[in-house]
PDB file of N, H, CA, C and O in Angstrom:
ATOM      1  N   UNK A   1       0.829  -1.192   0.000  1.00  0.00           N
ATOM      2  CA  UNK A   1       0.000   0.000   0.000  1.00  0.00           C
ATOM      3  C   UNK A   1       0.870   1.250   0.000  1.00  0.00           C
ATOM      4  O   UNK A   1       0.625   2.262  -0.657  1.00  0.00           O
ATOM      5  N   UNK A   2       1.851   1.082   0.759  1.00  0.00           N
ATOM      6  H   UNK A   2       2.051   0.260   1.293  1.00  0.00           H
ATOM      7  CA  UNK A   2       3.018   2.307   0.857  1.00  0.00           C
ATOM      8  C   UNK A   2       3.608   2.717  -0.209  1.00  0.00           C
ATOM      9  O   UNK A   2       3.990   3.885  -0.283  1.00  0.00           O
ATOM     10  N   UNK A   3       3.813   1.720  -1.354  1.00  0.00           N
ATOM     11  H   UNK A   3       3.503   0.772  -1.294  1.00  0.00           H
ATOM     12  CA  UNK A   3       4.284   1.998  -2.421  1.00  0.00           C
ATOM     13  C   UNK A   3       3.373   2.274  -3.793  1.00  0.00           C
ATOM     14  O   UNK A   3       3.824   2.431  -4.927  1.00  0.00           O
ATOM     15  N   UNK A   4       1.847   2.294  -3.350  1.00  0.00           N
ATOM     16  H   UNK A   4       1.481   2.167  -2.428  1.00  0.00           H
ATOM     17  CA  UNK A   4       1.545   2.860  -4.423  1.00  0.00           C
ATOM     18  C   UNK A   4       0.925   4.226  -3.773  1.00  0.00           C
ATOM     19  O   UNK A   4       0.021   4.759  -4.415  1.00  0.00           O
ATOM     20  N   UNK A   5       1.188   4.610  -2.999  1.00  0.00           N
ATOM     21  H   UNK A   5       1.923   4.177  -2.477  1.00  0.00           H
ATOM     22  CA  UNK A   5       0.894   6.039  -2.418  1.00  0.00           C
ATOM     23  C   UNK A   5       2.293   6.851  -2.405  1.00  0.00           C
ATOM     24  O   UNK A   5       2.207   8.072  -2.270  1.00  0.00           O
ATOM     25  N   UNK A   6       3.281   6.403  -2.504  1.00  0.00           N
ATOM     26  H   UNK A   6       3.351   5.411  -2.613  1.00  0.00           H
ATOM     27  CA  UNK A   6       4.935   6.935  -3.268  1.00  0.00           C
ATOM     28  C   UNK A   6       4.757   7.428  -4.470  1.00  0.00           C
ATOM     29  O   UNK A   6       4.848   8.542  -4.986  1.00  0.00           O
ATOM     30  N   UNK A   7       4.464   6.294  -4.832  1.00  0.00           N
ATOM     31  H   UNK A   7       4.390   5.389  -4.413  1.00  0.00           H
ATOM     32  CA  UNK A   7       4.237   6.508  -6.785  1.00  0.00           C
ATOM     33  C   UNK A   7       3.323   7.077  -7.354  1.00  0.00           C
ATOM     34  O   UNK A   7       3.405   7.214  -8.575  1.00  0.00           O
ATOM     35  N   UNK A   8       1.780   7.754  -6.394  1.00  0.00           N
ATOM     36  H   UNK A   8       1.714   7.642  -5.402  1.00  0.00           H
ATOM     37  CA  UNK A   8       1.426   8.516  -6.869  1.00  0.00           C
ATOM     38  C   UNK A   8       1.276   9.492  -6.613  1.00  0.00           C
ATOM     39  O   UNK A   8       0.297  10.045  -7.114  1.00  0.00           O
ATOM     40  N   UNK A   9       2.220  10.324  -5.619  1.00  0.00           N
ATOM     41  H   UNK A   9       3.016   9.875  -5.212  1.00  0.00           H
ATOM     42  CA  UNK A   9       2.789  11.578  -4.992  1.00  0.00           C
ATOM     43  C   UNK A   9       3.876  12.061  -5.889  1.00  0.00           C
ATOM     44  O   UNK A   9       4.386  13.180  -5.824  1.00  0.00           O
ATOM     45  N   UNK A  10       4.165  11.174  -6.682  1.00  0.00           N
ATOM     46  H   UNK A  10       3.750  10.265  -6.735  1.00  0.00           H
ATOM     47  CA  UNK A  10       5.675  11.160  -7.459  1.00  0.00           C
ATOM     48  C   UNK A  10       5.154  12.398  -8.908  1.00  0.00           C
ATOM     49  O   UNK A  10       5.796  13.381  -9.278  1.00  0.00           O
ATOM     50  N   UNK A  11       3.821  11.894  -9.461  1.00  0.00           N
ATOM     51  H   UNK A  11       3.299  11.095  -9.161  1.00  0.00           H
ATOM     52  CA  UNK A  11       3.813  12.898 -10.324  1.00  0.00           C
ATOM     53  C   UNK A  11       3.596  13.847 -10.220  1.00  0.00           C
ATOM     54  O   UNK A  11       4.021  14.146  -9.105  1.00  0.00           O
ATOM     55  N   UNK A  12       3.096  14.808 -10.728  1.00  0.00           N
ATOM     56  H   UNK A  12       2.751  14.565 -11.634  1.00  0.00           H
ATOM     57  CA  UNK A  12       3.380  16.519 -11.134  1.00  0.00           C
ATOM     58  C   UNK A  12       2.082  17.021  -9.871  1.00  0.00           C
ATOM     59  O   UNK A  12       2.147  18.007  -9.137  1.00  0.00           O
ATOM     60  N   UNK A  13       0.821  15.859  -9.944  1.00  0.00           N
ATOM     61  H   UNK A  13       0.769  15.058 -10.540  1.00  0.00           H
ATOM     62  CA  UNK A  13       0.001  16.714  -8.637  1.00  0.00           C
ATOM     63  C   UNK A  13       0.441  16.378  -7.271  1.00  0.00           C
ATOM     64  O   UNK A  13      -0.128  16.758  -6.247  1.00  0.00           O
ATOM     65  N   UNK A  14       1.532  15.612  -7.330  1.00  0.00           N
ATOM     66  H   UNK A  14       1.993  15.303  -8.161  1.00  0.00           H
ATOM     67  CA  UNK A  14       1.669  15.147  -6.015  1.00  0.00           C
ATOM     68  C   UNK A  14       1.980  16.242  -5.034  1.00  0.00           C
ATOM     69  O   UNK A  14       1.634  16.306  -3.855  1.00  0.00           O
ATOM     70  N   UNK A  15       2.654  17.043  -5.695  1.00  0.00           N
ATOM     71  H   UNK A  15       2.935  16.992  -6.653  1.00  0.00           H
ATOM     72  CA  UNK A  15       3.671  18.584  -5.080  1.00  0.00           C
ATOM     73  C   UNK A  15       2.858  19.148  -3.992  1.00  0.00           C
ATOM     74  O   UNK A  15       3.370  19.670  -3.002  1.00  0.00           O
ATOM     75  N   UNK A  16       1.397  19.026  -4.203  1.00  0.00           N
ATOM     76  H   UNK A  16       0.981  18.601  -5.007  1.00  0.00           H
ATOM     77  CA  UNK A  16       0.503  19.649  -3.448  1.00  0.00           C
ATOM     78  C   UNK A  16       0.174  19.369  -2.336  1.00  0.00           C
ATOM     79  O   UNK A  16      -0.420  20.155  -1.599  1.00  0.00           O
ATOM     80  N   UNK A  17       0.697  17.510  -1.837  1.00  0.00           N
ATOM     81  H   UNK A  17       1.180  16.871  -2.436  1.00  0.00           H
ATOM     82  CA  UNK A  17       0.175  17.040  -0.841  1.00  0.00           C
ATOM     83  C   UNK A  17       1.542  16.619  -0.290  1.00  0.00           C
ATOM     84  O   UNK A  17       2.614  16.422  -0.863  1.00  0.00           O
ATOM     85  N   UNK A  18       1.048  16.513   1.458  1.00  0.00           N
ATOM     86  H   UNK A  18       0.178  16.672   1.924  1.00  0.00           H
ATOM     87  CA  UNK A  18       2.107  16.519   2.262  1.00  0.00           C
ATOM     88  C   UNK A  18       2.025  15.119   2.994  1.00  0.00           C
ATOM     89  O   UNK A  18       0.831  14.819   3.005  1.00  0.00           O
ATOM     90  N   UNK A  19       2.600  14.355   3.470  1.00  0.00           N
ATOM     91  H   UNK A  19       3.570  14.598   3.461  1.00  0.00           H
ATOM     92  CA  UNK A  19       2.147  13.223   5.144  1.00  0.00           C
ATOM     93  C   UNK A  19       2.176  14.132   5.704  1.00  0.00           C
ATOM     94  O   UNK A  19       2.812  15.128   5.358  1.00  0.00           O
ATOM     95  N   UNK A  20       1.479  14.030   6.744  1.00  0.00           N
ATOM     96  H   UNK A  20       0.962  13.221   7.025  1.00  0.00           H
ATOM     97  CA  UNK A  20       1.437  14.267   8.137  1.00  0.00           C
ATOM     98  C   UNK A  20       1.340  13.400   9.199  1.00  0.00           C
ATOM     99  O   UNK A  20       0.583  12.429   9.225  1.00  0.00           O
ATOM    100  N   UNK A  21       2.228  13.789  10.234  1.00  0.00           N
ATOM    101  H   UNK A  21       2.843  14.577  10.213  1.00  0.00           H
ATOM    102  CA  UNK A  21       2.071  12.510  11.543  1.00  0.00           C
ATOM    103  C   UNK A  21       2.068  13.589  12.685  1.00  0.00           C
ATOM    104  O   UNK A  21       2.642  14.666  12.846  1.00  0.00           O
ATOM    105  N   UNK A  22       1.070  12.748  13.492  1.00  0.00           N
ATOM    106  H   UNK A  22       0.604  11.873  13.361  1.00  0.00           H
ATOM    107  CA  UNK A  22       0.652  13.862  14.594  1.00  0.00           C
ATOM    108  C   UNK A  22       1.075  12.725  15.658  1.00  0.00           C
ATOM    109  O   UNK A  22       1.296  11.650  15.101  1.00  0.00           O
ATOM    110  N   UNK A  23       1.264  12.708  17.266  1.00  0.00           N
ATOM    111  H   UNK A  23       1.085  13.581  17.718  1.00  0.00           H
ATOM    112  CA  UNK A  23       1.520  12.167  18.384  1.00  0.00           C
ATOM    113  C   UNK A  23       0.044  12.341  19.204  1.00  0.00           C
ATOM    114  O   UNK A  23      -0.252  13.411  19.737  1.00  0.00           O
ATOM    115  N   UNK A  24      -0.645  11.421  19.228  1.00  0.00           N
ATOM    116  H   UNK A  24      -0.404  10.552  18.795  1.00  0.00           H
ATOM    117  CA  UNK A  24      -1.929  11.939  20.110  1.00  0.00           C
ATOM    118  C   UNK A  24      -1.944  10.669  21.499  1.00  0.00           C
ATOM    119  O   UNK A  24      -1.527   9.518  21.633  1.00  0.00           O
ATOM    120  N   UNK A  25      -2.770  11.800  22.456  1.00  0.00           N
ATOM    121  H   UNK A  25      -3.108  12.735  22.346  1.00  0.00           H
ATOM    122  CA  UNK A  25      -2.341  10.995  23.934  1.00  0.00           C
ATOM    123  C   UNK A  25      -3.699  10.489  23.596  1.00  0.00           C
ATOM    124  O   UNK A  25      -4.521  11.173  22.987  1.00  0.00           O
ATOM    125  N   UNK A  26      -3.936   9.147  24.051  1.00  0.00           N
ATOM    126  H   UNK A  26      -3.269   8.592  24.546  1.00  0.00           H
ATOM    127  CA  UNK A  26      -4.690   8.446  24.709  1.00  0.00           C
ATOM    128  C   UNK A  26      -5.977   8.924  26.297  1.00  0.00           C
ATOM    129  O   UNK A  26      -5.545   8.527  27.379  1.00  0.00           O
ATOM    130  N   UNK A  27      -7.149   9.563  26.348  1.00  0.00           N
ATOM    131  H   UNK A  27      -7.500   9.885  25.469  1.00  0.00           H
ATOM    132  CA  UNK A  27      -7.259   9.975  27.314  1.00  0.00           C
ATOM    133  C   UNK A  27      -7.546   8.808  28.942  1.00  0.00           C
ATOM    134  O   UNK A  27      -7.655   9.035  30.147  1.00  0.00           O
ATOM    135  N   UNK A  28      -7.572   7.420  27.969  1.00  0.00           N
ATOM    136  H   UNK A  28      -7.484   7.236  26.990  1.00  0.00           H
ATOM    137  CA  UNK A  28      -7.790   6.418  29.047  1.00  0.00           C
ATOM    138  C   UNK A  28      -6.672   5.965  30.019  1.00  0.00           C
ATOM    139  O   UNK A  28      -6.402   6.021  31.218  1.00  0.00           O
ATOM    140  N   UNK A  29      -6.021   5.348  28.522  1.00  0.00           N
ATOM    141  H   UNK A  29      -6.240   5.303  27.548  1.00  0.00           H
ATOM    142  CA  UNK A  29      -4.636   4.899  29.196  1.00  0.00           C
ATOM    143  C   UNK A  29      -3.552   5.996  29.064  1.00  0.00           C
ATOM    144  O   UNK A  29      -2.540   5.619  29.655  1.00  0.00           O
ATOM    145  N   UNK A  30      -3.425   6.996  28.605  1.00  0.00           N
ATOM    146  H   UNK A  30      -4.248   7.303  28.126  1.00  0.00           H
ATOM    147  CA  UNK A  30      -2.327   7.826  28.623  1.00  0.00           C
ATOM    148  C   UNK A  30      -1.013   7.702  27.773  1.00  0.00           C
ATOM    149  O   UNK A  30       0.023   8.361  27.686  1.00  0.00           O
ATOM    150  N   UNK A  31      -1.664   6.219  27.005  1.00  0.00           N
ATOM    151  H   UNK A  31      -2.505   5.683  27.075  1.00  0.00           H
ATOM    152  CA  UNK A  31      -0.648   5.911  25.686  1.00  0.00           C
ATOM    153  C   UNK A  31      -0.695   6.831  24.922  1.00  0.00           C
ATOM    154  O   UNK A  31      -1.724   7.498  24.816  1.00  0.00           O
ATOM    155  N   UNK A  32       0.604   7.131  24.081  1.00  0.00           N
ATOM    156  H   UNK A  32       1.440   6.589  24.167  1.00  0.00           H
ATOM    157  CA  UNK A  32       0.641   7.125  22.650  1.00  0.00           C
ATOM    158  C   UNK A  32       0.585   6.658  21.506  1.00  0.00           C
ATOM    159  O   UNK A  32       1.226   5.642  21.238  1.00  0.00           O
ATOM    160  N   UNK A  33       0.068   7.076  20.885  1.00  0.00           N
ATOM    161  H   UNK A  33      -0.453   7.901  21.103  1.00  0.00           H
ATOM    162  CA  UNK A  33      -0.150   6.693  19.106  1.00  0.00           C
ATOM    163  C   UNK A  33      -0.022   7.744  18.044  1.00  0.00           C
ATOM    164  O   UNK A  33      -0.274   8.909  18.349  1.00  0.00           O
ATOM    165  N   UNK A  34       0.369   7.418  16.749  1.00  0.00           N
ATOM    166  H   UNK A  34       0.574   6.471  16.502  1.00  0.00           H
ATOM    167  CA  UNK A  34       0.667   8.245  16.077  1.00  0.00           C
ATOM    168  C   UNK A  34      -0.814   7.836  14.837  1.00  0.00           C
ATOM    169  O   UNK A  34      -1.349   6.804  14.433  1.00  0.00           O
ATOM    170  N   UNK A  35      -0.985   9.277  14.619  1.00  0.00           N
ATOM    171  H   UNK A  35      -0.549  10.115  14.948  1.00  0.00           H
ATOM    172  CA  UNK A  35      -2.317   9.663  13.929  1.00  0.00           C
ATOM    173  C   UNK A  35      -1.510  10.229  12.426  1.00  0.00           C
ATOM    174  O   UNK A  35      -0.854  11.270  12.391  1.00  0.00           O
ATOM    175  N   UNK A  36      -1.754   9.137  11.007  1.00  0.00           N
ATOM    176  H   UNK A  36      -2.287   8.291  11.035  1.00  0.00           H
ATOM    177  CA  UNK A  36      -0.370   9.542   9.564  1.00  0.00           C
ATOM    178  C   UNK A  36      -2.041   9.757   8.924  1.00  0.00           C
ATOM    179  O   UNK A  36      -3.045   9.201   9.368  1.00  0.00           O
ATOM    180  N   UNK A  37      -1.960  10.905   7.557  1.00  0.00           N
ATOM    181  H   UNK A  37      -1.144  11.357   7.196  1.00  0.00           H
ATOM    182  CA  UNK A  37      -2.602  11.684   6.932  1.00  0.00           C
ATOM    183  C   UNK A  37      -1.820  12.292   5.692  1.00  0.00           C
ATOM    184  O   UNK A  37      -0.767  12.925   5.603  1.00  0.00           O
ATOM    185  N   UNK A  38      -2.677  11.885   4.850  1.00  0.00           N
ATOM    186  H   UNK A  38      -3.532  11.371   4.922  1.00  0.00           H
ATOM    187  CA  UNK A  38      -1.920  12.855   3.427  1.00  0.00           C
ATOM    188  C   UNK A  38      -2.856  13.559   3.060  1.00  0.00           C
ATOM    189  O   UNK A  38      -3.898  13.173   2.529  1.00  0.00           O
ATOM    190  N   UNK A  39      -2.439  14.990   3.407  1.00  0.00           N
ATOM    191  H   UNK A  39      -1.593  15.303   3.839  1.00  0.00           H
ATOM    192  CA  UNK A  39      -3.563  16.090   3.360  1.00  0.00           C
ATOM    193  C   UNK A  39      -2.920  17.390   2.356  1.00  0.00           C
ATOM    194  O   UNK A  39      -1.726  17.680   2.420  1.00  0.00           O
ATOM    195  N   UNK A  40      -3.560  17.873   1.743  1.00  0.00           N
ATOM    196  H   UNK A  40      -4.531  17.637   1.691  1.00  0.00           H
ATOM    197  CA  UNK A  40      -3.308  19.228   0.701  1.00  0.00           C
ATOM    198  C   UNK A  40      -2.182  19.947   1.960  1.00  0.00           C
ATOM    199  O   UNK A  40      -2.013  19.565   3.118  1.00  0.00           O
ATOM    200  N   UNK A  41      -1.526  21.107   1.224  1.00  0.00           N
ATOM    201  H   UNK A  41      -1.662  21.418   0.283  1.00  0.00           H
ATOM    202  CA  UNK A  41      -0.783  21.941   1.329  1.00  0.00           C
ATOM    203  C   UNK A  41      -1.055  22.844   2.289  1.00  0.00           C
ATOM    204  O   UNK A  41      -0.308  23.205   3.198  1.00  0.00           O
ATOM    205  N   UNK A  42      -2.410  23.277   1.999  1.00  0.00           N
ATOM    206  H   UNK A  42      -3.018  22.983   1.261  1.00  0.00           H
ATOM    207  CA  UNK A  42      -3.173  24.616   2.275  1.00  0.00           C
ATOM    208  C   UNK A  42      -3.748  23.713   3.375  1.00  0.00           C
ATOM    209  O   UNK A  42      -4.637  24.525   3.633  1.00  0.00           O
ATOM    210  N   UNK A  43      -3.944  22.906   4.075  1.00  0.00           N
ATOM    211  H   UNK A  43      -3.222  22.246   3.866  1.00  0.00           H
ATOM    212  CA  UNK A  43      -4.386  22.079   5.304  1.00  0.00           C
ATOM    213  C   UNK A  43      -3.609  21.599   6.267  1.00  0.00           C
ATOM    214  O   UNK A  43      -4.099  20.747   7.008  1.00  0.00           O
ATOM    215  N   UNK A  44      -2.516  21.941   6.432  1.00  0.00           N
ATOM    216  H   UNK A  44      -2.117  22.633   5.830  1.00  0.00           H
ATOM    217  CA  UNK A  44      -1.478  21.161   7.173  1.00  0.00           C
ATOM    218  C   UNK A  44      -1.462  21.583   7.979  1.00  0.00           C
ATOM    219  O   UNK A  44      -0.814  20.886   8.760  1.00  0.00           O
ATOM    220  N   UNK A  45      -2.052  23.037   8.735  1.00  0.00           N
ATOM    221  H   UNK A  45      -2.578  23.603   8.100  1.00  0.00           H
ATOM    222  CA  UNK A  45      -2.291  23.837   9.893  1.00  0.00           C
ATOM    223  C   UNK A  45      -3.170  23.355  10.657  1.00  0.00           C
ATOM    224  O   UNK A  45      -3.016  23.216  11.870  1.00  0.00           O
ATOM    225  N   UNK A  46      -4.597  22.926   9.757  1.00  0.00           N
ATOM    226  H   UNK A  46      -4.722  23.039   8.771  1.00  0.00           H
ATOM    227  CA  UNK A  46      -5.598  22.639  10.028  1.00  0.00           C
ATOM    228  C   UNK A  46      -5.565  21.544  10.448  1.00  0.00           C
ATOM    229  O   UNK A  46      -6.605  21.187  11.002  1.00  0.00           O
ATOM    230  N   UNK A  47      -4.425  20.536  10.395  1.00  0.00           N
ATOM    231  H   UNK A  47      -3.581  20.827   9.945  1.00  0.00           H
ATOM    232  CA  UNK A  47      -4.372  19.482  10.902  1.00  0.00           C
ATOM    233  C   UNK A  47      -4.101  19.145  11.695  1.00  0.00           C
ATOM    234  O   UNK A  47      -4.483  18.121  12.262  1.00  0.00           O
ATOM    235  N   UNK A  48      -2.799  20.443  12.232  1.00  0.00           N
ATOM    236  H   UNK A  48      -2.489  21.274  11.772  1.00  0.00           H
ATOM    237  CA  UNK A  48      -2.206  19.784  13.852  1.00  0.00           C
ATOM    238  C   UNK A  48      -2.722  20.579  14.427  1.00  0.00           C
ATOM    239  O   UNK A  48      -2.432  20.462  15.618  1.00  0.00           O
ATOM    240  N   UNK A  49      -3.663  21.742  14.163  1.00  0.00           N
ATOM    241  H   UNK A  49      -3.899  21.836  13.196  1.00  0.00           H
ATOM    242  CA  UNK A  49      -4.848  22.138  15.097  1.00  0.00           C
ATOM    243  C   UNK A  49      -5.456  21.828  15.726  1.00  0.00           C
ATOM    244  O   UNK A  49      -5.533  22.144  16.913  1.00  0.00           O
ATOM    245  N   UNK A  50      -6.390  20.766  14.859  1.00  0.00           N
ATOM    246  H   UNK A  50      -6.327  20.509  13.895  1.00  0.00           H
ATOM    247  CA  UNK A  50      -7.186  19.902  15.612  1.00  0.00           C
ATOM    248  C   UNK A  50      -6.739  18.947  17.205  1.00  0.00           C
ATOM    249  O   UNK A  50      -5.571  18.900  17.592  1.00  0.00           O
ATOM    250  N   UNK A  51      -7.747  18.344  17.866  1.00  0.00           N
ATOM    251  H   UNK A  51      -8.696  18.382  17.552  1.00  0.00           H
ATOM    252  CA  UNK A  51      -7.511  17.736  18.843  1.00  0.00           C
ATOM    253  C   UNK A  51      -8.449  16.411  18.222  1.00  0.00           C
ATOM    254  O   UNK A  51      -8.575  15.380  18.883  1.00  0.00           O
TER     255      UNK A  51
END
């Protein structure tokens, strides 16, 4: 799956989109986990905004 989400970031619209990985706490157990997202350019604020 990883590699066809490479290969299609690779062409000319890919430029626009970013990963994102966020660290979010757990409110039960107090674990961590990481929250991954491939979101537009113009959204990447909007992303680690959120809770």
């Amino acid at each position: 799956m990883a590699k066809k989400v490479v290969a299609s970031l690779q062409k000319g619209e890919g430029k626009h989109f970013s990963k994102v990985i966020k660290m979010v706490k757990s409110p039960k157990t107090g674990a961590y986990s990481f929250k991954e997202m491939i979101v537009h350019n113009d959204h990447v604020k909007d992303f680690f905004s959120k809770k």
